[in-house]
C-alpha positions in Angstrom: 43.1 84.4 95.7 39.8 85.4 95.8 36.7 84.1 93.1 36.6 87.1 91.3 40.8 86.8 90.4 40.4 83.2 89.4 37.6 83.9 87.2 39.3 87.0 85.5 42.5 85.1 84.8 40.7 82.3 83.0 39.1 84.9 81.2 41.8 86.0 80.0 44.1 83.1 79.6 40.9 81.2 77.4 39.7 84.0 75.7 40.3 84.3 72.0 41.0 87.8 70.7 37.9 90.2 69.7 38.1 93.5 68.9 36.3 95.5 71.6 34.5 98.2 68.9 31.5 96.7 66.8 32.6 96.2 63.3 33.5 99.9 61.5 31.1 100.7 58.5 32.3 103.0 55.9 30.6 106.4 56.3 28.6 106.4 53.6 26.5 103.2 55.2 26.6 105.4 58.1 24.6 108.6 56.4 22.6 105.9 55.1 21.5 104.6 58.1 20.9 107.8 59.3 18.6 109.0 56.6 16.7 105.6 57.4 15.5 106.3 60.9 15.0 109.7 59.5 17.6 111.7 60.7 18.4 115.0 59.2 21.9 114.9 58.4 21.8 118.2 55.8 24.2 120.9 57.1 21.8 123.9 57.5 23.6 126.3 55.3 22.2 129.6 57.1 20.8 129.3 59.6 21.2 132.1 62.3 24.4 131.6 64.2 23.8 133.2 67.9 25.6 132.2 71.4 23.2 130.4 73.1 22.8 131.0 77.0 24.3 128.3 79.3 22.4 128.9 82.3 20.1 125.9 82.7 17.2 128.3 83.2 16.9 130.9 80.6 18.5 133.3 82.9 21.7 135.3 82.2 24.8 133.4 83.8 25.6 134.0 87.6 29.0 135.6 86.7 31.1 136.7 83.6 33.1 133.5 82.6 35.2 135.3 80.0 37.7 136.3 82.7 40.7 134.0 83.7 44.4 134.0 83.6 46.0 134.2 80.5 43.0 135.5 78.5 44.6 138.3 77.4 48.0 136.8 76.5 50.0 138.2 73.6 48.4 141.4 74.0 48.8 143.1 77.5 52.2 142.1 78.5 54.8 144.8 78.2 56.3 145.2 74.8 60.0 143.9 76.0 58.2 140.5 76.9 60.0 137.6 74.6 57.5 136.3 72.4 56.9 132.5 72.6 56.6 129.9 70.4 53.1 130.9 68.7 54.6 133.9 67.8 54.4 137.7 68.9 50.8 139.4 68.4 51.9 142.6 69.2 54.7 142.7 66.9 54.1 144.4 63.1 54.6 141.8 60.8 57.4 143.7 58.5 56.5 143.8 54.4 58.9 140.8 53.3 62.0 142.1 50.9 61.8 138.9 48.5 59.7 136.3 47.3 60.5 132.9 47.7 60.3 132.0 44.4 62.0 133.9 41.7 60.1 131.9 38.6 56.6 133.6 39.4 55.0 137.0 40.2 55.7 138.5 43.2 52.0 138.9 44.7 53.2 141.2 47.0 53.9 144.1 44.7 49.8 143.9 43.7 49.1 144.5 47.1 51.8 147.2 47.7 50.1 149.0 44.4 46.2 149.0 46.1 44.7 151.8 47.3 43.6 151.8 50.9 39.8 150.2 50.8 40.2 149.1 47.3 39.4 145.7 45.8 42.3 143.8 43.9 41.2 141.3 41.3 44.4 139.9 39.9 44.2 137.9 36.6 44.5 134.1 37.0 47.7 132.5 37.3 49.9 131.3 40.0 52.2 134.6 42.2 54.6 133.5 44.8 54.4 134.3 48.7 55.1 135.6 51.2 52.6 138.5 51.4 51.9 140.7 53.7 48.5 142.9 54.0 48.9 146.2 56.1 45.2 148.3 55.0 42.0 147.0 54.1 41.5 145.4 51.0 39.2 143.3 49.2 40.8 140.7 46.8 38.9 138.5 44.9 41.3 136.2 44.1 39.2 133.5 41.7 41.5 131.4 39.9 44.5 132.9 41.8 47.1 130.5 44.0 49.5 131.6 46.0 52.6 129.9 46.8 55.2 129.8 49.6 57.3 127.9 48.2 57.9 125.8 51.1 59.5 129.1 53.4 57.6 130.1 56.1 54.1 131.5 56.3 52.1 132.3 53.1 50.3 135.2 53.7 49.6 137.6 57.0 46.6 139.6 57.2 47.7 142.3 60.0 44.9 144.7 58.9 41.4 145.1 60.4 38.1 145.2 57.8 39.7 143.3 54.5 38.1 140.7 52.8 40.1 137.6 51.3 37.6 135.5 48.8 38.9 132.7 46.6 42.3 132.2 46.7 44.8 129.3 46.8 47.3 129.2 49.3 50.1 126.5 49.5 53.3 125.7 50.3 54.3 127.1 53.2 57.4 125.9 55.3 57.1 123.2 57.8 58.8 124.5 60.9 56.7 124.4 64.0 58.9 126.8 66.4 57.6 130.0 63.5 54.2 128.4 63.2 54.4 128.2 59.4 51.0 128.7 57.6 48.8 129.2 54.8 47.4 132.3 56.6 48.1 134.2 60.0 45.5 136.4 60.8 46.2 139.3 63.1 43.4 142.2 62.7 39.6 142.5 63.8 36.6 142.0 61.5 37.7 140.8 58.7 36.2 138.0 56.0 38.0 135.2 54.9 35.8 133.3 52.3 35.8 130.4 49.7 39.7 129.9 49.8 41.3 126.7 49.5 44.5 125.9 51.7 47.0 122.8 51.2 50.4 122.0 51.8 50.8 124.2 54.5 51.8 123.1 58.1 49.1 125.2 59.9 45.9 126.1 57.9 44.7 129.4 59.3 46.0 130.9 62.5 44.3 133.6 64.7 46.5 135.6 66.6 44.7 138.6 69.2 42.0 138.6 66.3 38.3 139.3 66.5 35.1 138.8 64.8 36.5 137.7 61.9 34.4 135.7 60.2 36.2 132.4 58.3 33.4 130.5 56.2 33.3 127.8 53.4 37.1 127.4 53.2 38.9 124.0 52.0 41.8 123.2 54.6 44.5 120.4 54.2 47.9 120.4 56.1 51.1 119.0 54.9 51.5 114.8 54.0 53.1 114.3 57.5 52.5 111.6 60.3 49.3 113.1 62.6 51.4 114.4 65.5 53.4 116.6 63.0 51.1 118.2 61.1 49.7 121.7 61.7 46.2 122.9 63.3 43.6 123.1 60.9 42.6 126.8 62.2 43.9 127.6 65.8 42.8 130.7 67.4 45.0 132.6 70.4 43.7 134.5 72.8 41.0 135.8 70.0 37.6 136.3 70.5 33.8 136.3 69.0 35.3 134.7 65.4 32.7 133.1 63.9 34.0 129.2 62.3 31.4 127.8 59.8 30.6 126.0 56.7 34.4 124.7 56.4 35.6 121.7 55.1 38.9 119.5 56.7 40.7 117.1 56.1 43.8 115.2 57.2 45.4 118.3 59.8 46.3 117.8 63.8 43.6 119.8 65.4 41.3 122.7 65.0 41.8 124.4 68.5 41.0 127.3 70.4 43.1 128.2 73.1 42.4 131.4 76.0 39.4 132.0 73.2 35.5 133.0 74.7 32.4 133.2 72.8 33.5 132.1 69.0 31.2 129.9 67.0 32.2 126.9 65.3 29.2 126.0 63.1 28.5 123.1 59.9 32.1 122.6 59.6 33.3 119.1 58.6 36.3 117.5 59.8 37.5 114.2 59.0 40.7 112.2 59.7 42.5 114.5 62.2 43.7 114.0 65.8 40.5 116.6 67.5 38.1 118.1 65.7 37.9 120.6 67.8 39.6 121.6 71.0 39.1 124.1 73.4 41.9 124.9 76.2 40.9 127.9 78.5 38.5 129.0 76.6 34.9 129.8 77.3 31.3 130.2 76.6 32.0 128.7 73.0 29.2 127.3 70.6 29.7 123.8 68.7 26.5 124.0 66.5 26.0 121.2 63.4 28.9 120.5 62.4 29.8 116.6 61.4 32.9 115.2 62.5 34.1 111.8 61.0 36.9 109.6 61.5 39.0 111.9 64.2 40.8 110.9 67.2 38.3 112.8 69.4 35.2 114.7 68.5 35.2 118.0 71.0 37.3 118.0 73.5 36.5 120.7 76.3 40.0 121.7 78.5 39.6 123.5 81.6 37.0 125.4 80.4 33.6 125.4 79.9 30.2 127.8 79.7 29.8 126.4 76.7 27.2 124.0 74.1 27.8 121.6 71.9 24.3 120.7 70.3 23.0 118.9 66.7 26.4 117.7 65.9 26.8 114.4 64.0 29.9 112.8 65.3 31.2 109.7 63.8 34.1 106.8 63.9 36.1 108.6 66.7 37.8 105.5 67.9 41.2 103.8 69.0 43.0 103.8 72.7 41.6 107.4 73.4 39.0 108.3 70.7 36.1 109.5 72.3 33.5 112.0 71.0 33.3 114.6 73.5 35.4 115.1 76.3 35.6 117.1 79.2 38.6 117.6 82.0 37.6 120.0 84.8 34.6 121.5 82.4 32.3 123.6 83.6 28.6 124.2 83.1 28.7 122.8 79.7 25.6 121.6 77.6 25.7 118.7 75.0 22.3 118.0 73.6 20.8 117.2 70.5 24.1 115.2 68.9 24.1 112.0 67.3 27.2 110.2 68.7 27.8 106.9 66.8 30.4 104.2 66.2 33.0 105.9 68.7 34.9 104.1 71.3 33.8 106.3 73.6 30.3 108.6 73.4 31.4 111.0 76.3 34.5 110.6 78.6 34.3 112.7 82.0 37.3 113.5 83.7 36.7 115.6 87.1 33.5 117.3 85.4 31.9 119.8 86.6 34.6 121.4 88.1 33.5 124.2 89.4 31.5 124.4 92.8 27.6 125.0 91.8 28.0 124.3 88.4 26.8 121.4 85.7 27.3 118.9 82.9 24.0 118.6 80.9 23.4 115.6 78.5 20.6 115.5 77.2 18.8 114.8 74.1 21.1 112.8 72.6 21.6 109.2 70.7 24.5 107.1 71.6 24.5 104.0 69.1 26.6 100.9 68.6 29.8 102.8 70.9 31.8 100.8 72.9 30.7 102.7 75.8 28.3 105.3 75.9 29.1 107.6 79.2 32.4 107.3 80.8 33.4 108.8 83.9 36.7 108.6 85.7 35.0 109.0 89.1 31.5 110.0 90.5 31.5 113.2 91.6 28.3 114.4 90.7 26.5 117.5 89.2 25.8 115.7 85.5 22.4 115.2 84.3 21.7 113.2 82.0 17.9 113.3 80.5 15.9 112.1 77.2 18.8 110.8 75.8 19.1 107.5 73.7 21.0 104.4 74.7 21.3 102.0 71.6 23.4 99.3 70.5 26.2 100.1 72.8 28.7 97.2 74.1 28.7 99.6 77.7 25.9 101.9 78.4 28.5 103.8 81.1 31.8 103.1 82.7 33.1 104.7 86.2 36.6 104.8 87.2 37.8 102.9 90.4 35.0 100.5 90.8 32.6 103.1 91.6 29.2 104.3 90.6 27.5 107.5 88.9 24.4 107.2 91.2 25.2 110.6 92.8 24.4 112.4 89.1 20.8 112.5 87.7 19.6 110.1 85.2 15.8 110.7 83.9 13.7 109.9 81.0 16.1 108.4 78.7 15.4 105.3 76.5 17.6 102.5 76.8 17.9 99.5 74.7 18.6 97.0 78.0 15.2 98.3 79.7 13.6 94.7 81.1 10.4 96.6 82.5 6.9 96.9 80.9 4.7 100.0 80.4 1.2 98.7 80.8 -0.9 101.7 80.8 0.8 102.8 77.4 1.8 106.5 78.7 5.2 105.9 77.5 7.3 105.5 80.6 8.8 102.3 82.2 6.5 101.0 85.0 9.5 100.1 87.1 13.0 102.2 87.3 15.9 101.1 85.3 18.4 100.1 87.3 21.9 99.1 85.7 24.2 97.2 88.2 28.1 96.1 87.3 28.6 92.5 87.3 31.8 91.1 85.5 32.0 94.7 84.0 33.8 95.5 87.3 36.9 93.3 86.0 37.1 95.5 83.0 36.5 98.8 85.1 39.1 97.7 87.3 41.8 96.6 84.8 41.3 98.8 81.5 43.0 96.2 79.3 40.4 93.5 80.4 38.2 95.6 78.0 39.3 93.7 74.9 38.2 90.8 76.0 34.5 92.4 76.9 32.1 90.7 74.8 34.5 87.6 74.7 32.3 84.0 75.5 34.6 83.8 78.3 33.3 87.1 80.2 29.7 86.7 79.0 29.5 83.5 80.7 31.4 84.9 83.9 29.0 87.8 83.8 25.6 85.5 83.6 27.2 83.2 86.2 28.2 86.5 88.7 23.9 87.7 87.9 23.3 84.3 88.6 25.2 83.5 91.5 27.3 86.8 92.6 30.4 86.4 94.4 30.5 89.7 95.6 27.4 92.3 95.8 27.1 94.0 92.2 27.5 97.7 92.2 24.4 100.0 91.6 25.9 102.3 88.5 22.9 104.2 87.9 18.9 104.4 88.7 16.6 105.9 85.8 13.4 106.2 87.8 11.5 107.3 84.4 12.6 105.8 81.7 11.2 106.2 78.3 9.6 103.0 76.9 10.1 104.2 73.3 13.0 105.7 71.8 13.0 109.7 71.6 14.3 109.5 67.9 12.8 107.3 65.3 14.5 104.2 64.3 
């Protein structure tokens, strides 16, 4: 048995038990400490919401990335095709012949009684669901709720150019297999505004929809156990939506699957599995939103083309919380975010994927996570520049004992720098070079992580700088690094 073993089992067999994360502060000492180093944490209410251009260099990208299999799903296979699980697109949703609640107003009988292009204010008061929209209406639907009472889906908007503003919708049923929801939308270019949605399995669903626009809407799914709750909003094989200024709370996931060029903007999302998560779905914006307490932050799916910039992203801890992910992403761009408290900063799984494409971190603060870059191997083709490195218990991780030396690393600050910078200009006078020491043990064996900061390892790992048993692995090499943090503190 060699040194190395002997010293990680008496590790582990003295080592009391420590929690691996740094202590959790509420979030409101978070936003606090934020507004300190002078962060601007104010969701920026309208500001112009435009797909930004993934290509590294200003220019257009080197091929369409809309295009893959499945993209069109739910919408060109032949009408005998048996519809799945998240329901048939092509299929007219039929008028309901009841409510499900005999004790109030049946809202569907307003609807029946609009004209065509119309607007429908109904007096206050409570109607019962289902309801289903065929033409293009306006409602204004202040004071109004809508109930399901526990059956099914609430409402259906299968009509293109309607606008829903201000109603309540709850109580829908709570079957997964008919995807049971406050609102399934299945037309173009519509506006969905300023409702509120509760008790309903799924929040808002997007079936073959486009450019509709869903903004400053309230969503909450059912009291269930995380796995069995509903999406949040979950968009099929729809495309160019635009996703801002909504507010949720306590759902599964907000998720877009076979879904290009949508914009998810100044949304909030807090205690849910991911905040967002995109599965086959490309050239995607994620544009200052704040995302508290979640499983996982973003999470980007075989996929990719996309940016995620100036989100804050917050508390996204346990076994697999991390803040962004990617698994086999391509030419994606995170910059800009603040990524604090999460187990995780970004997890890397076989990214970039592609052949000539890249992962581009850059401009971002990574403070007091338990590690700040992970990647499951080194393959290459990430850079990572004028980022911030603070507080973390792991600046990176790599998979398999290995190193990230084969991606770039330039120009970011980080917190463990032991250079100088005698002639003031800013930048380390030597590189910064970060080797692994006893952090291979817990790189090797995952569950030796809880015992990272433990006495026991910290004096293994000064002992192994001190006297190495084996030659420590180079991780990374920042030839440039910035004396000075990029972001006030």
């Amino acid at each position: 048995m060699n040194a190395r073993r002997i010293a990680t089992l008496l590790a582990l067999a003295c080592t009391p038990m420590l929690p691996l994360a740094p202590a959790q502060a509420d979030i409101d000492s978070v936003l606090k400490m934020l507004q300190d180093t002078g962060t601007d944490i104010t969701p920026r209410d309208e500001a112009p919401l435009t797909l930004p251009n993934t290509a590294d260099n200003g220019e257009a990208p080197r091929a369409d990335r809309s295009a893959f299999p499945g993209s069109t799903m739910g919408r060109d296979a032949s009408p005998s095709a048996a519809a799945d699980t998240w329901g048939d697109a092509r299929q007219q949703v039929p008028r309901p012949l009841a409510p499900n609640r005999s004790d109030l107003p049946w809202f569907q009988t307003l609807v029946d009684e609009a004209p065509e292009g119309s607007t429908l204010k109904p007096p206050a008061g409570r109607y019962a669901g289902p309801v289903v929209i065929h033409k293009a209406l306006t409602i204004e639907g202040e004071g109004v709720t809508i109930d399901g009472g526990g059956k099914g889906t609430v409402m259906v908007l299968q009509a293109s150019g309607a606008t829903l503003r201000g109603l309540h919708l709850t109580g829908s049923g709570d079957n997964h297999d008919s995807d049971d929801a406050c609102l399934n939308v299945r037309g173009n270019d519509n506006v969905i505004e300023h409702l509120t949605v509760d008790d309903c399995l799924f929040g808002i669903d997007l079936k073959a929809a486009e450019r509709n626009r869903i903004a400053h809407t309230s969503i909450r799914s059912k009291p269930f156990d995380l796995g069995l709750r509903g999406d949040s909003i979950r968009l099929w094989s729809s495309h160019e939506n635009q996703i801002v200024d909504n507010r949720i709370s306590d759902t599964r996931d907000m998720v877009a699957w076979y879904s290009n060029r949508n914009v998810f903007a100044r949304n909030e999302a807090r205690r849910s599995r991911y905040s967002l998560h995109f599965m086959f779905a490309n050239e995607n914006l994620v544009e200052d939103n704040r995302f508290y307490d979640n499983s996982v932050g973003v999470y980007v799916m075989y996929a990719g083309y996309s940016t995620i910039r100036n989100n804050l992203i917050s508390h996204a801890s346990g076994a697999a919380g991390m803040a962004v992910g990617l698994k086999e992403a391509s030419d994606v761009i995170i910059e800009n975010n603040e990524i604090i408290y999460c187990a995780v900063g970004i997890g890397s799984d076989i990214s970039p994927f592609e052949p000539d494409t890249k992962v581009i971190v850059r401009g971002n603060r990574f403070a007091y996570n338990g590690i700040g870059i992970s990647f499951t191997s080194d393959i290459g083709g990430t850079e990572v520049t004028g980022n911030d490195f603070d507080g973390n218990l792991a600046q990176i991780a790599v998979g398999g004992a290995g190193s990230a030396t084969k991606s770039l690393w330039r120009g970011n600050h980080w917190d463990d720098y032991q250079g100088f910078d005698r002639n003031a200009d800013g930048i380390g006078d030597t590189p910064h070079e970060l080797f692994a020491f006893a952090d291979q043990i817990w790189m090797e064996q995952p569950y030796a992580r809880f015992f990272k900061n433990a006495p026991m390892l910290e004096a293994l790992d000064f002992l192994e700088r001190l006297a190495p048993f084996t030659s420590p692995v180079l991780l990374l090499r920042d030839d440039a690094p910035q004396y000075r943090r990029q972001k006030a503190s």
